[in-house]
Backbone as CSV, one residue per row, in Angstrom:
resi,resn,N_x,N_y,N_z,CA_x,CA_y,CA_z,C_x,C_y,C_z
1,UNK,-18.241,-17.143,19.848,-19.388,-16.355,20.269,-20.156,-15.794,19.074
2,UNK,-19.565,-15.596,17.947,-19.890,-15.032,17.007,-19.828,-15.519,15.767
3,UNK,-21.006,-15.472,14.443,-20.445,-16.919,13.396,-19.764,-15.561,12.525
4,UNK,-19.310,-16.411,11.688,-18.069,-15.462,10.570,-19.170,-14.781,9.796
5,UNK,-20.239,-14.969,9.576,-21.422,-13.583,8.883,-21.249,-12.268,9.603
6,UNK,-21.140,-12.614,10.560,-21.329,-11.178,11.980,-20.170,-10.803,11.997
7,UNK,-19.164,-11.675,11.821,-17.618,-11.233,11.929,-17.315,-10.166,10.719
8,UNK,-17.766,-10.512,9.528,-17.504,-10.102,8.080,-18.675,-8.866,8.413
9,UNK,-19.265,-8.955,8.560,-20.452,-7.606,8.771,-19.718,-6.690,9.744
10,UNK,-19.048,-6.665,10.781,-18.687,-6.429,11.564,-17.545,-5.223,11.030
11,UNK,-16.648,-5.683,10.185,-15.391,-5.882,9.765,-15.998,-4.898,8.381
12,UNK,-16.999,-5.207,7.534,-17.142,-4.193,6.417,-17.901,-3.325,6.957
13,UNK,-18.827,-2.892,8.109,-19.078,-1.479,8.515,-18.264,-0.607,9.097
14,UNK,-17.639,-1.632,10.263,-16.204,-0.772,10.794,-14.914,0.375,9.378
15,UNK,-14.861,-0.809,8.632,-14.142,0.095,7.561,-14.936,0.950,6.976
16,UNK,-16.271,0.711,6.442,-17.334,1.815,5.686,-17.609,3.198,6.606
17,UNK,-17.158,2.687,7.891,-17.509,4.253,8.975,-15.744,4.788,8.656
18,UNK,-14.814,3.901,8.984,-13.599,4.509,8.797,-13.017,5.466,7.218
19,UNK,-13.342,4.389,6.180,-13.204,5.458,4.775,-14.222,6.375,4.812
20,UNK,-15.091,6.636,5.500,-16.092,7.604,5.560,-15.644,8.780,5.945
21,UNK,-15.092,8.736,6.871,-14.621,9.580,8.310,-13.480,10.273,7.372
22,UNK,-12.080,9.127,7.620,-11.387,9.836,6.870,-10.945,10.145,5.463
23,UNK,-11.923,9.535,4.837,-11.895,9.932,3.117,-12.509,11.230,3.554
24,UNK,-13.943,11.465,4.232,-14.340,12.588,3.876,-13.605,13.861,4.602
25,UNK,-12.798,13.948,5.352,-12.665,14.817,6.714,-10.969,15.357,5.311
26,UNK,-10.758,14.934,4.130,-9.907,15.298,3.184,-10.774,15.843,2.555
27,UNK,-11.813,15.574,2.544,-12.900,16.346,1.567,-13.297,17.121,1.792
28,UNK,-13.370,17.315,3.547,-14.013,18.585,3.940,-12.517,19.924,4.219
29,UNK,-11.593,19.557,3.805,-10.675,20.189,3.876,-10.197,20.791,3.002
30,UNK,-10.699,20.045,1.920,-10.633,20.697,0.426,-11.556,21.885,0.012
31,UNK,-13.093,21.771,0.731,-14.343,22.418,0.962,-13.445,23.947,1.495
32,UNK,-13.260,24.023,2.402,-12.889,24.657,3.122,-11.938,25.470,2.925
33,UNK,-10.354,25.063,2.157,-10.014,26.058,1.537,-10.425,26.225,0.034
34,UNK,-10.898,25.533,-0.736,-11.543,26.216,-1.679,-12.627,27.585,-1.467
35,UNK,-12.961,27.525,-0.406,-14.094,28.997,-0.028,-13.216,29.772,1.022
36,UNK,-11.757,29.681,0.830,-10.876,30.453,1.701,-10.683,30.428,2.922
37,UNK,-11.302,29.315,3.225,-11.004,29.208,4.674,-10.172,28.439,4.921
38,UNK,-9.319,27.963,6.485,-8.104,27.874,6.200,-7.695,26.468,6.406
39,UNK,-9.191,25.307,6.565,-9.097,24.177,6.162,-8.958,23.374,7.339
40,UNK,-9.037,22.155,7.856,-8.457,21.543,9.072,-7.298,20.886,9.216
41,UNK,-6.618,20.718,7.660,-4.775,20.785,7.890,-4.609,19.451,8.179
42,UNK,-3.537,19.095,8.106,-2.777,17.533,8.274,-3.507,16.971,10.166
43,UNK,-3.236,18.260,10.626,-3.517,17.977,12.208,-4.908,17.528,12.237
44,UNK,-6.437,18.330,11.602,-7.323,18.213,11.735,-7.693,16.277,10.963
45,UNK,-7.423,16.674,9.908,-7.129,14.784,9.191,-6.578,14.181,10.014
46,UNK,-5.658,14.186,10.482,-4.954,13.027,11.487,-5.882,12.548,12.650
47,UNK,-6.428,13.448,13.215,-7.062,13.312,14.334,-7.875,12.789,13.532
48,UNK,-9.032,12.826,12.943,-10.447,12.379,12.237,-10.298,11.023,11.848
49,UNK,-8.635,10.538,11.495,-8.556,9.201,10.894,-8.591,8.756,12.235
50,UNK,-7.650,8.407,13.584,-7.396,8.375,14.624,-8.641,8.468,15.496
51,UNK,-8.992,9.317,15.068,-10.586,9.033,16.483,-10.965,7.885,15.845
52,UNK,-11.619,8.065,14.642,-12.646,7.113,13.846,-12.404,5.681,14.425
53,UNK,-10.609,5.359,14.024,-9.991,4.501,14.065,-10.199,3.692,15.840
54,UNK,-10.088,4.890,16.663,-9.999,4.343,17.952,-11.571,4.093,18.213
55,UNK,-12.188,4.512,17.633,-13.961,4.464,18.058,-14.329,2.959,17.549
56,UNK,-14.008,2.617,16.328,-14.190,1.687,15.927,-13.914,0.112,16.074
57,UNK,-12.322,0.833,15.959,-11.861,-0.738,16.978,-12.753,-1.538,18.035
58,UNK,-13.012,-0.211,19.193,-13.446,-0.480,20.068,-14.823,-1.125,20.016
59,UNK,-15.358,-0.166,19.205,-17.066,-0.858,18.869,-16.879,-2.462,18.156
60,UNK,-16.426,-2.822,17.401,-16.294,-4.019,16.856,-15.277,-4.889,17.254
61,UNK,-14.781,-4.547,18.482,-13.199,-5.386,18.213,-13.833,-6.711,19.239
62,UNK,-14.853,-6.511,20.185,-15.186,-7.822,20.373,-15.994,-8.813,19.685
63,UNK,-16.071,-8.354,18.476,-16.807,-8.763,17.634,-15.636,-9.564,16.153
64,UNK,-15.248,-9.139,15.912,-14.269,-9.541,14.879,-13.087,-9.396,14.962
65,UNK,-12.992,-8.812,16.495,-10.660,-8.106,16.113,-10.812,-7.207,16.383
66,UNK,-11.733,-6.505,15.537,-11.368,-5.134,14.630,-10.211,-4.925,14.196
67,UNK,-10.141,-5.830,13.305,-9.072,-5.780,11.961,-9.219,-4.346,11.126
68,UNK,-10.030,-4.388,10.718,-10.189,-3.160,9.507,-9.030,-2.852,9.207
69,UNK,-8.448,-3.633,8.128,-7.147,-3.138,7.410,-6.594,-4.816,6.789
70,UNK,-6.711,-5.280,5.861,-5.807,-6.759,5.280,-4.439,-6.583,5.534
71,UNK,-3.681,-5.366,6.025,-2.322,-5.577,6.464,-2.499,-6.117,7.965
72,UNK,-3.508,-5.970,9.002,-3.892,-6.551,10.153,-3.790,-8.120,9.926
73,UNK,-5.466,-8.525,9.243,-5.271,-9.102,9.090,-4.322,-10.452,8.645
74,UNK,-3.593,-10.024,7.670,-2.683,-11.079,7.195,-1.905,-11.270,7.797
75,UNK,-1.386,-10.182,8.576,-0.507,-10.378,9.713,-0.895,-11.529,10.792
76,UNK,-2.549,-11.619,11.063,-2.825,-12.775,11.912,-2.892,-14.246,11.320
77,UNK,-3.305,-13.848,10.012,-2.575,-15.399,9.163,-1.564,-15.573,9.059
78,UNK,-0.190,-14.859,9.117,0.845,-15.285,8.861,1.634,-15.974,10.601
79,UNK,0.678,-15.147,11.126,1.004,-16.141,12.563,0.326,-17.021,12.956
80,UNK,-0.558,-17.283,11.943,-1.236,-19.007,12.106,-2.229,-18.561,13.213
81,UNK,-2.492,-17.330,13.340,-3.973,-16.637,14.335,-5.043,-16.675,13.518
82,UNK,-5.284,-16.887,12.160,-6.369,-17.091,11.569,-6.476,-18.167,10.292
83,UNK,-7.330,-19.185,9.296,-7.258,-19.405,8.648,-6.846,-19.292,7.507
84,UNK,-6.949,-19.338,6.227,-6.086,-18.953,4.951,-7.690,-18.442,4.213
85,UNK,-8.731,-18.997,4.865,-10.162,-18.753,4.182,-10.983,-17.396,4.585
86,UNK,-10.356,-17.693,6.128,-10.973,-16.364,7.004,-10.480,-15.278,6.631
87,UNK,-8.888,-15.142,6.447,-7.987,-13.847,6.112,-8.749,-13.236,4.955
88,UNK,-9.059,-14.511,4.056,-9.585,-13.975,2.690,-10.767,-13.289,2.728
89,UNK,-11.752,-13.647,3.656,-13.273,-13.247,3.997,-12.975,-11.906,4.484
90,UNK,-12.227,-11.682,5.099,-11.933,-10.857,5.978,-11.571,-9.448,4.978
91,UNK,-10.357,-9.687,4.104,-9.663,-8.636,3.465,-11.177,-8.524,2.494
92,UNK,-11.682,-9.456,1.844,-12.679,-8.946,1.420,-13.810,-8.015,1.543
93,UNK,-14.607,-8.067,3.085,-15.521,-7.695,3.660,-14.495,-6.238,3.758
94,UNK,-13.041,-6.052,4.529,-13.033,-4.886,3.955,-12.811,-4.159,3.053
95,UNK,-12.564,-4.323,2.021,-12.673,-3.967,0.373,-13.839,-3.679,0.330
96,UNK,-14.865,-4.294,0.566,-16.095,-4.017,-0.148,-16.547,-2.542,1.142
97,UNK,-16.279,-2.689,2.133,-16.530,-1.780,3.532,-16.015,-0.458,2.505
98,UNK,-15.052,-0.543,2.252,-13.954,0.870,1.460,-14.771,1.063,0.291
99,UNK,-15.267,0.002,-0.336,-15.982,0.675,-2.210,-17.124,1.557,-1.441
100,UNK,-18.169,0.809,-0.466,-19.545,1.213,-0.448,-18.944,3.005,0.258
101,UNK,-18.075,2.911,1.024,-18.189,3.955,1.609,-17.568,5.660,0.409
102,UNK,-16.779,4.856,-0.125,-16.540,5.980,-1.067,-17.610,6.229,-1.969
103,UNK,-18.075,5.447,-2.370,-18.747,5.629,-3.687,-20.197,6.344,-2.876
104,UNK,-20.272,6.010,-1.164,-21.536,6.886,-0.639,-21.068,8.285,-0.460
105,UNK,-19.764,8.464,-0.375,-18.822,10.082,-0.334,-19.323,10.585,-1.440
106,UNK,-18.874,9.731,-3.059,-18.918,10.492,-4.337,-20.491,10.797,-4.441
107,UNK,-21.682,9.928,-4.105,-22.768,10.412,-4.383,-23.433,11.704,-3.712
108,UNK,-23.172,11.884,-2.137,-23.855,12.734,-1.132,-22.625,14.145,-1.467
109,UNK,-21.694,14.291,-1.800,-20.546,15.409,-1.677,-20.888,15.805,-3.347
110,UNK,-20.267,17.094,-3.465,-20.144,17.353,-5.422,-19.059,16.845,-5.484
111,UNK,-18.988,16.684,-6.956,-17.638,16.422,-7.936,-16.862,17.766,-7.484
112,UNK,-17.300,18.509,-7.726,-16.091,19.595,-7.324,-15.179,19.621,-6.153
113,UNK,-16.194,19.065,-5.082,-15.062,19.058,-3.751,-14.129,18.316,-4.372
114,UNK,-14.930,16.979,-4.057,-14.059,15.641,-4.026,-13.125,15.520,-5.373
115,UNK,-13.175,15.832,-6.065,-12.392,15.477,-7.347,-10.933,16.317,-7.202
116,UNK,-11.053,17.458,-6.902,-9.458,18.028,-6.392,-8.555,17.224,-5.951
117,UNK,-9.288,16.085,-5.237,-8.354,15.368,-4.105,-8.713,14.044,-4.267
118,UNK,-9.213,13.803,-5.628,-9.321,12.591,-5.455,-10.029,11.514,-4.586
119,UNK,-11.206,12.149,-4.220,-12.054,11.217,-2.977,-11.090,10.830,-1.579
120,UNK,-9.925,11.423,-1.684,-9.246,11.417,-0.885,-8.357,10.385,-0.575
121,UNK,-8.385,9.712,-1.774,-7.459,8.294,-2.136,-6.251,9.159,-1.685
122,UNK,-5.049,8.104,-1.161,-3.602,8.852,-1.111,-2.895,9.150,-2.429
123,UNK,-1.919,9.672,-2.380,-0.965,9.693,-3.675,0.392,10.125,-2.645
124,UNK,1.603,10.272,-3.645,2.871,10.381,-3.555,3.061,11.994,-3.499
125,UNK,3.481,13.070,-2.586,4.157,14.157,-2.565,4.903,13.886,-3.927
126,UNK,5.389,15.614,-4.620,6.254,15.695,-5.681,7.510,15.279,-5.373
127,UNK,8.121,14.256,-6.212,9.665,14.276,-5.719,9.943,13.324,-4.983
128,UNK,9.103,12.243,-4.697,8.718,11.678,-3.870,8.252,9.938,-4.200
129,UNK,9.182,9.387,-4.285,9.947,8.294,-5.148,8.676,7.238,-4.663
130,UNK,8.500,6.001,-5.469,7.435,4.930,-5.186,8.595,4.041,-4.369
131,UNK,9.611,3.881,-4.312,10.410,3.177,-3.344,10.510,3.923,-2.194
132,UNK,10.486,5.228,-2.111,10.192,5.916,-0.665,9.077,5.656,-0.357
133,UNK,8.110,5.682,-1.520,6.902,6.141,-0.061,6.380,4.810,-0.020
134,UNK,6.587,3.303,-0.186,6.499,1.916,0.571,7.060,1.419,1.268
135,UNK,8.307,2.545,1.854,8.889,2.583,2.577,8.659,3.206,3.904
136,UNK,8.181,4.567,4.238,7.537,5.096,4.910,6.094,4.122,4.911
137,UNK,5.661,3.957,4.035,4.067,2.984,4.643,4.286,1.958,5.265
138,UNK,5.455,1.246,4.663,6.036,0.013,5.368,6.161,-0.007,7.382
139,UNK,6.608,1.295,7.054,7.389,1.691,8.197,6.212,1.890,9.085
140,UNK,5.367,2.852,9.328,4.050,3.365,9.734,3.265,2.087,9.737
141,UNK,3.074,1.225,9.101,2.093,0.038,9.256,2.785,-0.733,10.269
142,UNK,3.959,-1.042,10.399,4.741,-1.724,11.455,4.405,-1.323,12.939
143,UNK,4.472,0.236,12.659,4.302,0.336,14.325,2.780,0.322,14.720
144,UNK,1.756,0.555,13.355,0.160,0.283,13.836,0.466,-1.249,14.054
145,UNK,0.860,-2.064,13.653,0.202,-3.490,13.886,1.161,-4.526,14.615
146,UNK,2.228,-3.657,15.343,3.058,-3.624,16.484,2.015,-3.471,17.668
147,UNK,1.472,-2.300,17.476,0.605,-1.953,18.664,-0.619,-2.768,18.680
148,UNK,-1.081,-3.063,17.597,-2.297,-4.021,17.435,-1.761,-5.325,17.766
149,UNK,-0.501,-6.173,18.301,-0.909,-7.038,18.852,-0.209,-7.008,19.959
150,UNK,0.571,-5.694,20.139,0.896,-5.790,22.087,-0.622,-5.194,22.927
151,UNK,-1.227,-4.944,22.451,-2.520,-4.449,23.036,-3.683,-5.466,22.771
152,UNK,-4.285,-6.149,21.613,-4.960,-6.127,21.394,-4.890,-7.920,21.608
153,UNK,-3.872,-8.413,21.287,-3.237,-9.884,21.236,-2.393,-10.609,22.033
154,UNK,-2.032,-9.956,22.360,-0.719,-9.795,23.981,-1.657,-10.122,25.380
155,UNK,-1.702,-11.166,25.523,-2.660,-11.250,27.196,-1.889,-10.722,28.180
156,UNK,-0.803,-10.530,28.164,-0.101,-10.051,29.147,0.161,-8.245,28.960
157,UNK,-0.204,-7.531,27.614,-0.226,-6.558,27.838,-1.471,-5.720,28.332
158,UNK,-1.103,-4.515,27.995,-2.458,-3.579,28.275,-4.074,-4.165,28.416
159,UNK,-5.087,-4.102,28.995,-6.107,-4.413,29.027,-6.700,-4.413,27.317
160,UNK,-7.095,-5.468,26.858,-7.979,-5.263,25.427,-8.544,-3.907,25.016
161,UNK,-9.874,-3.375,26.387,-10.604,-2.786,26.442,-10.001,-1.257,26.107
162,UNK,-8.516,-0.976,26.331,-7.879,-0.078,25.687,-6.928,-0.289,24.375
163,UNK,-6.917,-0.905,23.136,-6.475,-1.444,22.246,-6.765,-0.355,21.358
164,UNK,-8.103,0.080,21.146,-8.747,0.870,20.175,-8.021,1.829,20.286
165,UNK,-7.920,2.589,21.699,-7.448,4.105,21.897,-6.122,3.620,21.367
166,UNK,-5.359,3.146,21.977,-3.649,2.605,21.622,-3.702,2.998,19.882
167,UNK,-4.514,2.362,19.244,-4.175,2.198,17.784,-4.777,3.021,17.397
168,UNK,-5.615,3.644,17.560,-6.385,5.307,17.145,-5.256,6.509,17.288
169,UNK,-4.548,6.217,18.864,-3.646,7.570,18.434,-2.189,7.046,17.936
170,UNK,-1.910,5.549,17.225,-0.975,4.940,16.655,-1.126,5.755,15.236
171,UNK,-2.336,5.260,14.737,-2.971,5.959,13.345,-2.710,7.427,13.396
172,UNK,-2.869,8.521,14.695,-3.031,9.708,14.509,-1.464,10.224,14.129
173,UNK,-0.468,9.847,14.970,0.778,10.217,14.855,1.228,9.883,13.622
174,UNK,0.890,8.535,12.848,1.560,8.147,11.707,1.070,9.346,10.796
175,UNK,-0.032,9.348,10.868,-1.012,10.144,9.890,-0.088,11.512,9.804
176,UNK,0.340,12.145,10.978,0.906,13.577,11.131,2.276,13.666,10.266
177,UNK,3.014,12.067,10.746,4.179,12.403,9.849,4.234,12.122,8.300
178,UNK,3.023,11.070,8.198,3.268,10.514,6.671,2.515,11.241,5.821
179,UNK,1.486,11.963,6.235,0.450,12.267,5.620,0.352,13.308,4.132
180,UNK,1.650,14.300,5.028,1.897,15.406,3.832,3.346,14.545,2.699
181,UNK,3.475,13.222,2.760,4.542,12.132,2.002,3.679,11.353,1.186
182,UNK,3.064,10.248,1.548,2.200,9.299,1.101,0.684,9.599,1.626
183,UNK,0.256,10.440,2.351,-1.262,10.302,2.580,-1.351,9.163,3.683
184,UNK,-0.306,8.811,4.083,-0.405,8.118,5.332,-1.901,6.689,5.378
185,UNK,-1.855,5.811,4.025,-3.031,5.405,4.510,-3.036,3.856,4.964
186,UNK,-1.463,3.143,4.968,-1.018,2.077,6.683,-2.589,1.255,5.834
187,UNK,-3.322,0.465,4.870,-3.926,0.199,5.013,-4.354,-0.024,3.488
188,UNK,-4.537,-1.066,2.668,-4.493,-1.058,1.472,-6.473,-1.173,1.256
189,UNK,-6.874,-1.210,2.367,-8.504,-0.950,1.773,-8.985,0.403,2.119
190,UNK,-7.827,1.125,2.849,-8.077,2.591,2.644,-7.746,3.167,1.595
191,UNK,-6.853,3.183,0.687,-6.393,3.327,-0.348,-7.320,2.657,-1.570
192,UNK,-7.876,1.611,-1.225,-8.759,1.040,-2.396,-10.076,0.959,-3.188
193,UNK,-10.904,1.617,-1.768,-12.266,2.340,-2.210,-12.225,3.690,-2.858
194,UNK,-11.497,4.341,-2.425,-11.371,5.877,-3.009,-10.832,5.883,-4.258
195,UNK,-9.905,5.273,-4.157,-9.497,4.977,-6.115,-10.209,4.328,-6.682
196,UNK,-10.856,3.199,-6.258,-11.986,2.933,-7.419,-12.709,3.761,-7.686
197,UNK,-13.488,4.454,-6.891,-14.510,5.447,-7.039,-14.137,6.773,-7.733
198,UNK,-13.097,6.945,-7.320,-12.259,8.397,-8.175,-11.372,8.046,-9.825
199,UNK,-11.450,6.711,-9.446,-10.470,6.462,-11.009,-9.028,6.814,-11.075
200,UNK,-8.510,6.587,-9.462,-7.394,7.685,-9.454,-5.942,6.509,-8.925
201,UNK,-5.649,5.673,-9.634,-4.519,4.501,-9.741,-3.608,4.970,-9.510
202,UNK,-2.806,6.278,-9.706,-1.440,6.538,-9.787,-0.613,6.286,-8.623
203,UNK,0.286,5.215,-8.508,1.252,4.939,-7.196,0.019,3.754,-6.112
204,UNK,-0.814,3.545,-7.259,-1.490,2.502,-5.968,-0.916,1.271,-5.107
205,UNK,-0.200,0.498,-5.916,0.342,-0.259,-5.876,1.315,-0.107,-4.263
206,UNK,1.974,1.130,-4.322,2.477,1.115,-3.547,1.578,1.226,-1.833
207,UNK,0.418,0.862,-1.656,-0.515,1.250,-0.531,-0.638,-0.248,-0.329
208,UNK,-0.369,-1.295,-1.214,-0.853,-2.372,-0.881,0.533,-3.068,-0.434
209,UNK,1.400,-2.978,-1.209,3.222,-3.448,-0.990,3.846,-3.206,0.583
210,UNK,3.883,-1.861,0.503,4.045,-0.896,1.445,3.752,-1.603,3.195
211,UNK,2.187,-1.137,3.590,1.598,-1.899,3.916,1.681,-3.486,4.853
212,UNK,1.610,-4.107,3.569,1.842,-5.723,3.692,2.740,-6.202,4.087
213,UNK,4.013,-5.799,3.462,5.208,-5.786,3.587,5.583,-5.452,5.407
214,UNK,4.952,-4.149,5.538,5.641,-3.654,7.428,4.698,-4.903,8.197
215,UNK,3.401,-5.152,7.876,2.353,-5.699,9.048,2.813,-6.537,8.893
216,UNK,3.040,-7.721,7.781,3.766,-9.019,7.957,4.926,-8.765,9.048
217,UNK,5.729,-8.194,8.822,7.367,-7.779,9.715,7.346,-7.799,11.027
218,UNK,5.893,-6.620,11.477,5.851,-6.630,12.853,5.031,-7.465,13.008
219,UNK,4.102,-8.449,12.802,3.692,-9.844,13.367,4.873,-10.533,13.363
220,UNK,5.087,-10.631,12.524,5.990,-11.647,12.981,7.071,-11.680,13.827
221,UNK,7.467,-10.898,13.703,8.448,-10.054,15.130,7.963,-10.320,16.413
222,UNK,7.129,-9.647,16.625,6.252,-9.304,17.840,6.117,-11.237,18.303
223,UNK,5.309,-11.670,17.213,4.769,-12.704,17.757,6.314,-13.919,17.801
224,UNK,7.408,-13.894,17.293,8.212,-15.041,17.985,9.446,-14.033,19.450
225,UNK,9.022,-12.857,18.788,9.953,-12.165,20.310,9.002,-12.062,21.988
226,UNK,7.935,-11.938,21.364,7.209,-11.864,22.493,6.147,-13.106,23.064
227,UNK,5.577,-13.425,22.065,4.449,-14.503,22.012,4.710,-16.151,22.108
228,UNK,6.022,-16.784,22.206,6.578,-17.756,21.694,5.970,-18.663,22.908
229,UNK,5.618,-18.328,23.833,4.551,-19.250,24.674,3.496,-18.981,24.701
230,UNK,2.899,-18.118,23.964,1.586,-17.789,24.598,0.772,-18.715,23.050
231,UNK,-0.392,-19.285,23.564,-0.591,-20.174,21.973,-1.787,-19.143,21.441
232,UNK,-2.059,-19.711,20.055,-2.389,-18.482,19.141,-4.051,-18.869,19.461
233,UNK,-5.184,-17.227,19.821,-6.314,-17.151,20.119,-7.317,-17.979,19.704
């Protein structure tokens, strides 16, 4: 229905509204207690990633998936649900979705907010080992892209038309537990615009490992425990 221009357009605004949302909704939290007020807290971020997340899906997902995330994606290449060219188009369009949107954060916000926090790139809690926290991301990306294909890929599950919400409040819960650990960001082009734009590398590595590592796991899971007749979209 749709040629892969519209798909890739599709796929880098969806992420440019998502690092928007929740890069900035860390930014506005930083705003906020810096002038003493008492900020919107892990709860208020969670939700902001999580709506965004469920709004978006929904708006684009008959349009491209609504992938927004290369741990999604690859997960549908590794189940032979997408090409080896498309995956690539794909993780690309959102990379570039994540640069434009941060680098539109760093221009419209001051350095002062955003720089406390790093444009809101994740990092590692103190104490708080790079083998733990790709572990916890590992973990948290599994059950987003668990749910992204019993909902979204699964003809026999849930209606499509609710996929978005499913994985919006998938994102919100992860977000609650991981968030004050790793920044909870299940998503290596969430993690990748904000550090370019902030200059802020430390523990990156682990957003992309992390990640890759769980969404591969639960595709593939999902799809020979559950999917083993159903043929690929």
């Amino acid at each position: 229905m749709y040629r892969l221009w519209q798909k890739l357009a599709a796929e880098f605004f969806g992420v440019f509204a998502f690092v928007f949302i929740g890069a900035g909704s860390i930014c506005a939290d930083q705003f906020l207690r810096a002038g003493g007020a008492a900020g919107i807290g892990v709860l208020g971020i969670a939700v902001a990633h999580g709506v965004a997340m469920a709004i978006l899906v929904t708006a684009v997902g008959h349009i491209s998936g609504g992938h927004l995330n290369p741990a999604v994606s690859v997960g549908f290449w590794v189940t032979k649900r997408m090409g080896t060219l498309d995956t690539l188009f794909y993780c690309v369009a959102q990379l570039l979705g994540s640069i434009a949107a941060a680098f539109t954060l760093a221009a419209i916000l001051p350095e002062s907010v955003w720089r406390p926090v790093a444009l809101g790139a994740p990092d590692l809690a103190q104490d708080f080992t790079r083998m733990h926290g790709m572990l916890l991301e590992a973990v948290m990306t599994f059950f987003l892209v668990f749910v992204v294909f019993a909902t979204a890929v699964d003809l026999r599950g849930a209606p499509d038309k609710i996929a978005g919400f499913a994985i919006g409040l998938t994102f919100t819960v992860d977000v609650l537990l991981g968030g004050p650990f790793t920044g909870a960001a299940m998503n290596p082009a969430r993690a990748f615009g904000p550090a370019l734009a902030a200059r802020h590398w430390q523990n990156h590595g682990v957003y992309w490992l992390g990640p890759l590592f769980g969404g591969i796991l639960a595709a593939v899971i999902y799809d020979r425990l559950f999917l083993r007749n159903q043929p690929p979209a």
